[in-house]
LUMMARTOR-310465 format. One line per 8 residues: their letters; for each residue x, y, z of C-alpha. Coordinates in steps of 0.2 Angstrom, whole numbers, plus 5000, padded with zeros to 4 digits. Example, Ala and Ser with C-alpha at 12.3 -4.5 7.8 and 13.67 -1.06 7.14 Angstrom:
# residues 2
as> 5062,4978,5039  5068,4995,5036
END
This chain:
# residues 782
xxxxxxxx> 5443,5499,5535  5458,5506,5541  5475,5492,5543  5492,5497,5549  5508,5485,5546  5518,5486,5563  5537,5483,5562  5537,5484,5582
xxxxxxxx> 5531,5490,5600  5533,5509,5601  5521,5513,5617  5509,5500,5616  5504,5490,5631  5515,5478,5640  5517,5468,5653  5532,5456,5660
xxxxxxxx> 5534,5438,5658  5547,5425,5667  5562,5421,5656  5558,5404,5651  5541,5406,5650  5534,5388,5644  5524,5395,5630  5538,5402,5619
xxxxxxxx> 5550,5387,5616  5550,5376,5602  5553,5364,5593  5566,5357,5578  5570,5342,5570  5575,5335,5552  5563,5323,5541  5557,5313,5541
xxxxxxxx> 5558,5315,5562  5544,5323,5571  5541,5332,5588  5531,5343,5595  5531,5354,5612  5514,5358,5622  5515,5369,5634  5508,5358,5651
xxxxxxxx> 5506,5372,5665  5510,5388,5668  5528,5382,5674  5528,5365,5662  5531,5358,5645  5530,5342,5639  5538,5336,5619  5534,5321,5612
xxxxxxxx> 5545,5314,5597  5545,5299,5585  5560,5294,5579  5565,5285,5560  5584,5285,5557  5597,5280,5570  5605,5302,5566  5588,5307,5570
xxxxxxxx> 5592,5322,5584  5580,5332,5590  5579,5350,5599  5570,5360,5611  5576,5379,5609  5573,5395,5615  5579,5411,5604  5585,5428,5613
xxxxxxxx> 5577,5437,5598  5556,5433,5597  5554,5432,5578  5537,5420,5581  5524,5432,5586  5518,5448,5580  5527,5465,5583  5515,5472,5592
xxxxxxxx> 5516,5454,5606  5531,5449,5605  5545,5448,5620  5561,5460,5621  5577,5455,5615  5587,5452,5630  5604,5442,5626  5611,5444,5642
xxxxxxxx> 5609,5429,5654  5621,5436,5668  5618,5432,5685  5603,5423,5678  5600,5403,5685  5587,5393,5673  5579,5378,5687  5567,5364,5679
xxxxxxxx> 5564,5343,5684  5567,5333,5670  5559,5318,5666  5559,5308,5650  5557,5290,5640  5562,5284,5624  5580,5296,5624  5596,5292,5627
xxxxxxxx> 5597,5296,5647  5604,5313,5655  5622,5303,5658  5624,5293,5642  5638,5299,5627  5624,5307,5618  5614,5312,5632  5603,5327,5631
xxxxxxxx> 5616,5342,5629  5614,5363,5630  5621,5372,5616  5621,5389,5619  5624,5400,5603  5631,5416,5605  5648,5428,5606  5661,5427,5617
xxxxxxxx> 5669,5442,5631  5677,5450,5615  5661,5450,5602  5668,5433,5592  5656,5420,5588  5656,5403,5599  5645,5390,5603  5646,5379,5622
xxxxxxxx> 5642,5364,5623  5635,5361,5641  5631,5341,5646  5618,5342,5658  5620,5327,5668  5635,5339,5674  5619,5351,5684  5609,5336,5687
xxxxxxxx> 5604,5330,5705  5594,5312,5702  5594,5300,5690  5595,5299,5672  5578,5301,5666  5572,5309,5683  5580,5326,5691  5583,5343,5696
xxxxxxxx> 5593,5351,5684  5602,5371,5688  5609,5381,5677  5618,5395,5683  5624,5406,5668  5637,5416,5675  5644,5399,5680  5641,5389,5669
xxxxxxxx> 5654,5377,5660  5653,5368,5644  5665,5352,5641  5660,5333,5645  5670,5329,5661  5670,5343,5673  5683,5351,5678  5695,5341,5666
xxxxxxxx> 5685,5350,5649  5680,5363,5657  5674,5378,5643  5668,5394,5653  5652,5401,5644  5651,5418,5642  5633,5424,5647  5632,5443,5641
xxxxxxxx> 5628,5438,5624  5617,5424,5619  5606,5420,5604  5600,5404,5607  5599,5387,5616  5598,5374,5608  5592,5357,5622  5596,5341,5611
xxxxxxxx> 5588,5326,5611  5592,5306,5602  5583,5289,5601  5591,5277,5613  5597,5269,5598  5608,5287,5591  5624,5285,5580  5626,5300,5572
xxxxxxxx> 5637,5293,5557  5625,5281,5552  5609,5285,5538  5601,5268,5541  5582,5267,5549  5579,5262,5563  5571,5244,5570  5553,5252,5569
xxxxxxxx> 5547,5269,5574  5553,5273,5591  5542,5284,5600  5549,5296,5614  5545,5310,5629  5550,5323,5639  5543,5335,5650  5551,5348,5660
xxxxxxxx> 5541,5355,5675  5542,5369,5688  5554,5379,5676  5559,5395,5687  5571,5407,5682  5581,5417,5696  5592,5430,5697  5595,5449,5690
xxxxxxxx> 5589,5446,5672  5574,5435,5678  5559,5444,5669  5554,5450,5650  5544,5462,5645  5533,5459,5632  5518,5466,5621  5502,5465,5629
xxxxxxxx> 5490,5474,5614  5472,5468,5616  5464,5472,5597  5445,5477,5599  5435,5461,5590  5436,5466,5571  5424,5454,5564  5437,5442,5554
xxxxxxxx> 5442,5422,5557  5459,5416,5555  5467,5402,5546  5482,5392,5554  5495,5381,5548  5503,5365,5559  5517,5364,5546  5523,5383,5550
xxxxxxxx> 5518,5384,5566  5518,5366,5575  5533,5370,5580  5524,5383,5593  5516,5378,5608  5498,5378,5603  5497,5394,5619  5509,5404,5608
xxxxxxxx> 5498,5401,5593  5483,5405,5603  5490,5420,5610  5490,5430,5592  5477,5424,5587  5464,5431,5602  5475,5449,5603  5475,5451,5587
xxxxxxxx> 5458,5453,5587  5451,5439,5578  5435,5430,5584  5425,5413,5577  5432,5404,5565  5450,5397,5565  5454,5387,5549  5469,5375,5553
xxxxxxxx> 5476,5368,5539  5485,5353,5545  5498,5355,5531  5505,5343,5520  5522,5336,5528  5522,5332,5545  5506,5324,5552  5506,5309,5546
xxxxxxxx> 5515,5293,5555  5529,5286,5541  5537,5271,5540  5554,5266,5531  5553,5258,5514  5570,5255,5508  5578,5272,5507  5563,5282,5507
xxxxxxxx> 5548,5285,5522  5532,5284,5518  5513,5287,5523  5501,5276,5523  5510,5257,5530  5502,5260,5549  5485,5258,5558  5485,5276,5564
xxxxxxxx> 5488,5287,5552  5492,5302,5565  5511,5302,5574  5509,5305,5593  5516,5321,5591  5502,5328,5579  5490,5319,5591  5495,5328,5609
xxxxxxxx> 5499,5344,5599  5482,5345,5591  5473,5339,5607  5480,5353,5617  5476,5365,5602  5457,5361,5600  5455,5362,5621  5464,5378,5621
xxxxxxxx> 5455,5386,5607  5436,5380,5613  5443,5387,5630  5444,5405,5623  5427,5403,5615  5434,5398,5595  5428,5385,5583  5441,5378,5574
xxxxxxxx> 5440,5370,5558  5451,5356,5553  5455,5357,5534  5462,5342,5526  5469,5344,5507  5475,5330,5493  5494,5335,5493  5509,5325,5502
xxxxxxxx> 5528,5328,5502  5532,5319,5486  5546,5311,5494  5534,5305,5508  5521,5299,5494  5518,5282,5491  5523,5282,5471  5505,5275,5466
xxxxxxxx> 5495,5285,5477  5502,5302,5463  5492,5310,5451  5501,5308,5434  5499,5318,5418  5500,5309,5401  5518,5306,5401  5519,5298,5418
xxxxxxxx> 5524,5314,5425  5520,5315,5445  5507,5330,5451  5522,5341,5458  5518,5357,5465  5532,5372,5465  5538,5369,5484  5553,5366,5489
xxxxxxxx> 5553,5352,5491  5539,5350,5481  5522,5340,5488  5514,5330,5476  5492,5327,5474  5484,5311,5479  5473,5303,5463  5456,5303,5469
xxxxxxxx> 5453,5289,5460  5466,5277,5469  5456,5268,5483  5471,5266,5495  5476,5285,5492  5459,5288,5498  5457,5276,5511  5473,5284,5521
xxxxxxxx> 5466,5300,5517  5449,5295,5525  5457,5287,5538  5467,5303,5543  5451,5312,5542  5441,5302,5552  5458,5302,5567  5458,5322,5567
xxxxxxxx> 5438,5322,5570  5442,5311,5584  5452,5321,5593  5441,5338,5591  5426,5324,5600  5439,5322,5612  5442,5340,5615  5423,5345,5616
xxxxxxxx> 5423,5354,5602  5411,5356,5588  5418,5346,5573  5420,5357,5557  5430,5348,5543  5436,5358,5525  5441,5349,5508  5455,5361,5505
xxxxxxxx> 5457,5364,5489  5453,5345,5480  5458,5346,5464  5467,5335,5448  5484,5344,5446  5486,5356,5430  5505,5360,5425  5509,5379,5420
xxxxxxxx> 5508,5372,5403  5494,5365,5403  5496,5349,5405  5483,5340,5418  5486,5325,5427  5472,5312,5425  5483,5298,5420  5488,5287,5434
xxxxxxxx> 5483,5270,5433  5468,5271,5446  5463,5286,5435  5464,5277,5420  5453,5263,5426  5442,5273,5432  5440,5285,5416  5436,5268,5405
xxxxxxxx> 5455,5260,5403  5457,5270,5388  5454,5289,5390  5458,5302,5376  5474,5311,5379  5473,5327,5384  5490,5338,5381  5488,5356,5382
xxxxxxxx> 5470,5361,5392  5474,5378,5384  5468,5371,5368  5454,5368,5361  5445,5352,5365  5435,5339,5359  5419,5334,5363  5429,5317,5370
xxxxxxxx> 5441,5329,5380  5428,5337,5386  5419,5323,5392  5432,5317,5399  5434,5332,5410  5417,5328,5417  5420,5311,5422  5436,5316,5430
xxxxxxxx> 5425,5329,5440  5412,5315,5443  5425,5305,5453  5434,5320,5461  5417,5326,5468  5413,5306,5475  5433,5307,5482  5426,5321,5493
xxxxxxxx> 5408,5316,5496  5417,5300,5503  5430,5310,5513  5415,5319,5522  5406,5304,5525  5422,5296,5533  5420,5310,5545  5401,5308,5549
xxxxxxxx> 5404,5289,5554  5419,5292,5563  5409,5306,5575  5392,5296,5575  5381,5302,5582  5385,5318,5584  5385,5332,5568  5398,5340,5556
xxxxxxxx> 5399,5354,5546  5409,5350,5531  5414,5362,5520  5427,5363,5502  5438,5378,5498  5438,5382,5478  5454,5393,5474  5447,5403,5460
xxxxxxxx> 5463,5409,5450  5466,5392,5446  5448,5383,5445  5444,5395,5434  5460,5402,5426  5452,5410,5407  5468,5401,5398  5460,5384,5403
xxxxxxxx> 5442,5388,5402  5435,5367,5402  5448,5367,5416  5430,5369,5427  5424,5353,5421  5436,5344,5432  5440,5354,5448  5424,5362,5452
xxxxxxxx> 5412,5349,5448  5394,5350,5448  5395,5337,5461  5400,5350,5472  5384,5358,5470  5371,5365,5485  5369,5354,5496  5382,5344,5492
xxxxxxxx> 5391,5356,5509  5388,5365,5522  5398,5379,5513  5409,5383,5501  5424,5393,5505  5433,5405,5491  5449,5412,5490  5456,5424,5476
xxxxxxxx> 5474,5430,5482  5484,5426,5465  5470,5437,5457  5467,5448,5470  5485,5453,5474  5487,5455,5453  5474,5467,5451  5464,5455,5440
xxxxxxxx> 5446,5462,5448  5436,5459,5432  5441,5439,5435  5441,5439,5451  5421,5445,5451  5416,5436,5436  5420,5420,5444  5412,5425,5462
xxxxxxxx> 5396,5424,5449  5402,5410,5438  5404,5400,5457  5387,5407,5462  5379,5400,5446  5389,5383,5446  5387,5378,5463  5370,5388,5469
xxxxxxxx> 5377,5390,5487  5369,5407,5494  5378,5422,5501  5376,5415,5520  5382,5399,5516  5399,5405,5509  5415,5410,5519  5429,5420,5508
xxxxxxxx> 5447,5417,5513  5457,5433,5514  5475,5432,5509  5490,5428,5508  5507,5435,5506  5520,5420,5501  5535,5434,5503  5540,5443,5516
xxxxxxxx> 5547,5456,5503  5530,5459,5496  5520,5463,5512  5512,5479,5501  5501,5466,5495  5491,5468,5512  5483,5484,5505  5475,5475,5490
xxxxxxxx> 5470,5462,5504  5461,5474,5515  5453,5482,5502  5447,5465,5495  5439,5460,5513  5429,5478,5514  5422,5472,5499  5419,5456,5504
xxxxxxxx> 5409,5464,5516  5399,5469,5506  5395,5455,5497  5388,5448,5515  5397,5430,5516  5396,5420,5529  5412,5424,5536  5427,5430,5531
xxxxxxxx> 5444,5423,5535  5461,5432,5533  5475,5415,5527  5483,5414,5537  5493,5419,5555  5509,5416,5548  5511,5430,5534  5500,5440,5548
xxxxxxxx> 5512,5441,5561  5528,5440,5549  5523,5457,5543  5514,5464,5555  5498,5464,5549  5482,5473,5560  5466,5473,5554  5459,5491,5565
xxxxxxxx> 5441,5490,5572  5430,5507,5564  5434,5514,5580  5443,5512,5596  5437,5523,5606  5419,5521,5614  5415,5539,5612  5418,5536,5595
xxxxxxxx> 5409,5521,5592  5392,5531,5585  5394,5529,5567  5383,5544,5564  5397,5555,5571  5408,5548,5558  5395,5550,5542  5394,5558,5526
xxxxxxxx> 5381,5566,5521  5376,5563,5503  5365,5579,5505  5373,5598,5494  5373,5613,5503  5356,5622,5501  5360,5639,5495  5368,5647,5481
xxxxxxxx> 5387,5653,5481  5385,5671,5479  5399,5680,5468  5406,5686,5483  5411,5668,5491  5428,5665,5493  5437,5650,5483  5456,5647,5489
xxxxxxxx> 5465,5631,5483  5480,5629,5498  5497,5619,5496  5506,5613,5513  5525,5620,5508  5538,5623,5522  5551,5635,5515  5569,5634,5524
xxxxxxxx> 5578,5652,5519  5596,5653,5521  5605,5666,5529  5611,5670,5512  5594,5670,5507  5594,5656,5498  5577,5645,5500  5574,5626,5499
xxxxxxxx> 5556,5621,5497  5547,5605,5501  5528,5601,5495  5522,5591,5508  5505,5589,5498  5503,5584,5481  5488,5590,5478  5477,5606,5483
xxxxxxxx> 5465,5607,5497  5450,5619,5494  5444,5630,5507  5427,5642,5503  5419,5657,5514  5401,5654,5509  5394,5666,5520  5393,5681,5508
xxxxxxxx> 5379,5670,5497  5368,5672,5510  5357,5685,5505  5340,5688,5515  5334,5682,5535  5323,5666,5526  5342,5661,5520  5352,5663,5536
xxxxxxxx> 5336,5651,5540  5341,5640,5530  5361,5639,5534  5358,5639,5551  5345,5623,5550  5359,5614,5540  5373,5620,5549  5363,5611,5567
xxxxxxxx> 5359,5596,5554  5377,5594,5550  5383,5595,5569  5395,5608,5563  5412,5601,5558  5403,5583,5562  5394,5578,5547  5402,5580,5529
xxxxxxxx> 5390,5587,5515  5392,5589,5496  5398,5608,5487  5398,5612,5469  5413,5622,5465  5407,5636,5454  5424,5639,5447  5431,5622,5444
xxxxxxxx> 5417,5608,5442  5418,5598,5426  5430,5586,5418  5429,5599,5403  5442,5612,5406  5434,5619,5423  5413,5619,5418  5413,5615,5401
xxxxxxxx> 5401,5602,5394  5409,5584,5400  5412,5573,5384  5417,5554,5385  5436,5558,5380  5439,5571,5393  5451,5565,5404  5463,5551,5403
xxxxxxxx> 5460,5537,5418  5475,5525,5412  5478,5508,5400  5470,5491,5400  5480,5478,5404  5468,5461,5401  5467,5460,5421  5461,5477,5430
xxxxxxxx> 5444,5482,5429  5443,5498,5442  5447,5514,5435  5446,5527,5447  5439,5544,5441  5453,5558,5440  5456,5577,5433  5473,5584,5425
xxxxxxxx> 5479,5600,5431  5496,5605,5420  5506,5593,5412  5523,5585,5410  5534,5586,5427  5522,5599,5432  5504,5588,5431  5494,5585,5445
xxxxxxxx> 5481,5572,5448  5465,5575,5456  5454,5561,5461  5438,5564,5459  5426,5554,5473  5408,5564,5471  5403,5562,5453  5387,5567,5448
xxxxxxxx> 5384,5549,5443  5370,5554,5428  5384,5564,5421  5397,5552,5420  5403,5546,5401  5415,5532,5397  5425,5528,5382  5438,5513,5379
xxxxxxxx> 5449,5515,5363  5440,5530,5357  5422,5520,5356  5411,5528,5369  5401,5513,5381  5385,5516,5386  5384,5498,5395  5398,5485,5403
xxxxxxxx> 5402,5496,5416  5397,5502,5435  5398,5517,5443  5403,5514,5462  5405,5523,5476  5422,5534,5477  5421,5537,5460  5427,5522,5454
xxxxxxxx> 5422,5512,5436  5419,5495,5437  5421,5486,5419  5411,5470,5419  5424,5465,5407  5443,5472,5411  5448,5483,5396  5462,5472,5385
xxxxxxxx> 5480,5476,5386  5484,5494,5378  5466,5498,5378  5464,5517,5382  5449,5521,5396  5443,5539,5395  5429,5548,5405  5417,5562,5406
xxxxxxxx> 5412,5568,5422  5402,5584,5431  5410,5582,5451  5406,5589,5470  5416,5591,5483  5415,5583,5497  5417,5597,5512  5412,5599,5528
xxxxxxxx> 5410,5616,5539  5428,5622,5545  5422,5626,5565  5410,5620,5578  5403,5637,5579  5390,5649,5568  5394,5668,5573  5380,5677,5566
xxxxxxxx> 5380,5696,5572  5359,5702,5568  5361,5722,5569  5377,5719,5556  5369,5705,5543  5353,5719,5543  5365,5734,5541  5372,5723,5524
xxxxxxxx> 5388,5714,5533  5391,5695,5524  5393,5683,5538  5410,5672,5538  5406,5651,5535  5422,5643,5533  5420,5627,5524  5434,5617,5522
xxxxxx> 5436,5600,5509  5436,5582,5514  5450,5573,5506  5444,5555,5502  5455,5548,5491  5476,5549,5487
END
């Protein structure tokens, strides 16, 4: 299906917003602090903080430039706030008050009258009319003065060119020198209601694109984009055109409520696992998503912030080495054998169903991605002392899983997997109690690159355990991207069937996660992505989910319905039909192959040339094959069956119809179709015309599939290999690196008739006169 990667609005639909709309401020903050910002009404916002350090400071902030939503949504850059006044009440607990030192405080970031950088520093207890945790605040741009004492510190902002504002806020307990914790957690709030903005720059426009339903889910994330209003988040996700499903991971380093423990903050030391601001963020988020008819999915994984991570609650390798994953900073993976690991994580669990009860919503839980870690270099971390324990107190040691194991090892491996799959048969039962009575669809998500990476083939043993087996959950849920994204299709389907046989779970009771693209230097990968969702299409899963919002609207990602126009919507009108024109080509049929070249002569008669095409389009006249009244029958019936131009049909090329030469005998080393490389297993069908500088390469999409002959390395394959549509060749096994594939082929071509009309003159077809049928070819394939 067709995707397009827009890098912005270029006549798509808009409409206009109020500056200051609540839905597009957010949040930020520095660990181990945490806030979030919900917006309340459609003139309201309300954050709500927690607090850990005594330097903890807060922000609420509003950028000029929207770099949150996607291209195609996203408001217009606007840095001018002249003659623009920003109204709001304030209210708030828990914060040093509007007319403290440290009181809440407007930075405005921007450029001065003659383009130089500045930064204001506006106290807003100097626009306030009330008291210090209730009033009216004004904020009259063009006016507008930073500086404590007014008029003494008076700094005049200039508004013409602003890139941000930046709305601090502190614990009533703030010294910004100090790195000591504060007394206990201290909980704060603040909302802003009846925001209005006035004035000559008081409106924004901004993208308005409604994408037709396409059929896909969507994965979020709260540790990229809990910083959002849950609205904003929302907002792509419906125009976009995603429906159902959204999977919300619930990330691995803000959630949970921490407490100090010397020098570090950890999880785990409080009744509710959830800090307030994962609560009312997530409880505004469920609501608003049932409200615009999605089912959310909350997905719960093993892995922590390591520096968040109580020290025995890590999975450790045989050296004592903690489960650290490549971010930065890295997380680390809760042992599923430690009981207090796994009690918090339950715990957590159970909160996050609680508030999806709450919301009226369905409650759908995923395992994501459960599993013990296993370094790059084999090394797999089964060793903590929990795990220890509970693998017999003495378990063999296993240094490399890219060796070859013993039967010890390899038991070993099954044990592991024994607890892991109770770890997650416990987590879901946590769930089910916590909602009783009402139901839940649990779920796990396998990544495949890595549960079933070929250098660590026992590596399965442990992380996709037979304990996951049918009807262990509701569903399982795959993602490929690593082998996707590579080009490793002969993995990436083997272990589809090596899952399918492990497991047992059924086409229907599988979801496949789409995705995703780490970098935003790499968004290419989307085209391997969309390719790999049409063909899980095909494969007829449950539901298919692109992972994750993000990466979609970072780089623009949009998923086309077949068609957007209702006129259109008949899929006949856009079919092929695998049918070959009826009649023979008579000698007098016209062949010409046509280039696209625009020639630019100079007045000196100089030329420049560009080839706009690199390859030839074939035309064909076939009317001078038609030979007698009972075959102009004929051409007429197919032409009416076709619709004229509507329908495409096949045409064999008399001159130019074989991988041998133009019709010779096709043989299995014919034509070159490229070089193994251990990973790809799709070869599509191609003919050489020429060589060196000069070659051209022409897919071939219409084989004659009984012709087709394959060769790898010179030995011609008579099995191990598919034939599928487009022309492409499927090895069940991908070719090994250097390994040369060859092919034979006889080949079609795909056409269809040139005009919407058949001019047929009878006196002249009896008097001997060819009629003209300009047929023109289909190109399929680059």
């Amino acid at each position: 299906m067709a995707f397009w990667l827009a890098d912005r609005r270029d006549g798509q639909a808009s409409v206009w917003i109020q500056r200051f709309d609540p839905r597009f401020w957010t949040v930020n903050f520095p660990r181990p602090m945490m806030a979030s910002v919900v917006s309340t009404a459609p003139d309201a916002l309300r954050i709500d903080a927690c607090f850990l350090r005594e330097a903890d400071l807060g922000g609420l902030i509003w950028q000029s430039e929207d770099g949150l939503d996607h291209p195609l949504l996203a408001y217009r850059t606007d840095r001018n706030y002249a003659h623009t006044v920003l109204r709001f009440r304030w209210r708030s607990a828990g914060i040093m008050p509007l007319d403290a030192v440290n009181g809440p405080t407007l930075t405005i970031e921007g450029r001065d009258a003659a383009g130089a950088p500045r930064t204001w520093y506006v106290r807003l207890w100097n626009y306030a009319e009330g008291a210090p945790d209730d009033a009216v605040i004004a904020l009259p741009f063009s006016d507008l003065m930073g500086g404590f004492a007014l008029p003494a510190d008076a700094d005049p902002v200039w508004p013409g060119d602003i890139d941000r504002l930046f709305l601090s806020f502190v614990p009533t307990g703030y010294d910004g020198a100090s790195a000591a914790a504060l007394p206990a957690e201290a909980e704060a709030w603040i909302e802003l209601t009846g925001i209005a903005c006035d004035g000559e720059r008081a409106m924004l426009e901004i993208g308005d694109v409604m994408v037709p339903p396409h059929g896909l889910g969507i994965a979020t994330g709260f540790d990229d984009q809990g910083v959002q209003t849950p609205a904003r988040v929302l907002r792509n996700v419906r125009q976009l055109g995603y429906r159902g499903s959204i999977v919300h991971y619930v990330g691995m380093s803000h959630y949970y409520r921490l407490a100090a423990d010397g020098s570090a903050y950890l999880a785990g030391d409080a009744a509710d696992p959830l800090n307030t601001p994962t609560r009312a963020w997530h409880r505004a988020f469920f609501a608003q998503a049932a409200a615009l008819g999605f089912s959310p999915v909350i997905s719960l994984s093993y892995e922590v912030l390591d520096q968040n991570c109580p020290e025995g609650w890590k999975q450790r390798d045989h050296a004592g080495n903690p489960a650290l994953t490549g971010w930065d900073p890295p997380s680390s993976l809760l042992s599923p054998a430690n009981a207090g690991a796994m009690a918090w994580l339950q715990a957590v669990a159970a909160a996050f169903a609680g508030l999806m009860v709450d919301a009226g919503v369905p409650v759908r839980f995923q395992v994501g991605e459960p599993w013990w870690w296993t370094f790059a270099d084999g090394r797999i971390c089964l060793y903590d002392d929990a795990a220890v324990a509970a693998l017999g107190g003495d378990p063999p040691a296993i240094f490399d899983m890219r060796g070859e194991l013993s039967t010890a090892q390899q038991a070993l491996l099954d044990d592991a997997g024994a607890i892991l799959a109770q770890s997650t048969a416990d987590l879901v039962s946590a769930v089910r109690v916590a909602v009783a009575p009402g139901s839940v669809e649990a779920m796990v998500l396998v990544f495949s690159p890595t549960l079933l990476d070929p250098a660590m083939p026992e590596l399965r043993r442990a992380n996709l355990p037979v304990g996951w087996a049918s009807p262990a959950f509701d569903r399982l849920q795959v993602e490929d991207y690593d082998w996707l994204t590579g080009g490793a299709d002969g993995l990436r389907r083997n272990a589809y069937a090596q899952i399918d046989a492990r497991l047992g779970y059924p086409p229907d009771q599988q979801d496949y996660l789409a995705g995703f693209v780490p970098q935003a230097g790499d968004r290419q990968q989307w085209r391997a992505i969309d390719a790999g969702i049409d063909e899980a299409i095909r494969r007829v899963p449950h539901e298919i989910i692109v992972w994750a919002l993000p990466q979609v609207v970072r780089d623009g990602f949009v998923r086309l319905p077949p068609t957007s126009d209702p006129a259109e919507a008949n899929d006949s009108m856009q079919a092929f039909d695998d049918v070959a024109y009826p009649l023979a080509l008579g000698r007098d049929a016209t062949i010409v192959p046509e280039f696209s070249t625009s020639v630019a002569v100079t007045a000196s008669g100089f030329e420049r040339r560009n080839s706009l095409w690199s390859n030839a389009r074939l035309r064909f006249d076939v009317g001078p094959g038609v030979r007698s009244e009972a075959e102009l029958g004929v051409l007429i019936a197919f032409f009416r069956a076709r619709r004229g131009p509507a329908r495409g049909f096949l045409l064999r090329d008399p001159s130019d119809h074989s991988s041998n030469m133009m019709i010779g005998e096709p043989g299995a080393f014919d034509q070159m179709l490229g070089t193994g490389d251990g990973l790809r297993a799709d070869f599509a069908l191609i003919k050489q015309y020429g060589e060196g500088e000069a070659l051209q390469v022409r897919r071939i999409t219409r084989p004659v599939a009984a012709s087709v002959i394959v060769s790898v390395d010179g030995v011609s394959l008579e099995s191990g290999w598919t034939l599928n549509p487009g022309g492409i060749i499927t090895f069940d096994d991908a070719p090994v690196d250097g390994a040369l594939v060859r092919a034979g082929f006889l080949f079609d071509v795909p056409v269809r008739f040139a005009e919407d009309r058949l001019e047929i003159a009878g006196a002249a077809f009896a008097a001997g006169d060819a009629p003209s049928v300009p047929i023109i070819e289909i190109r399929e394939a680059a």
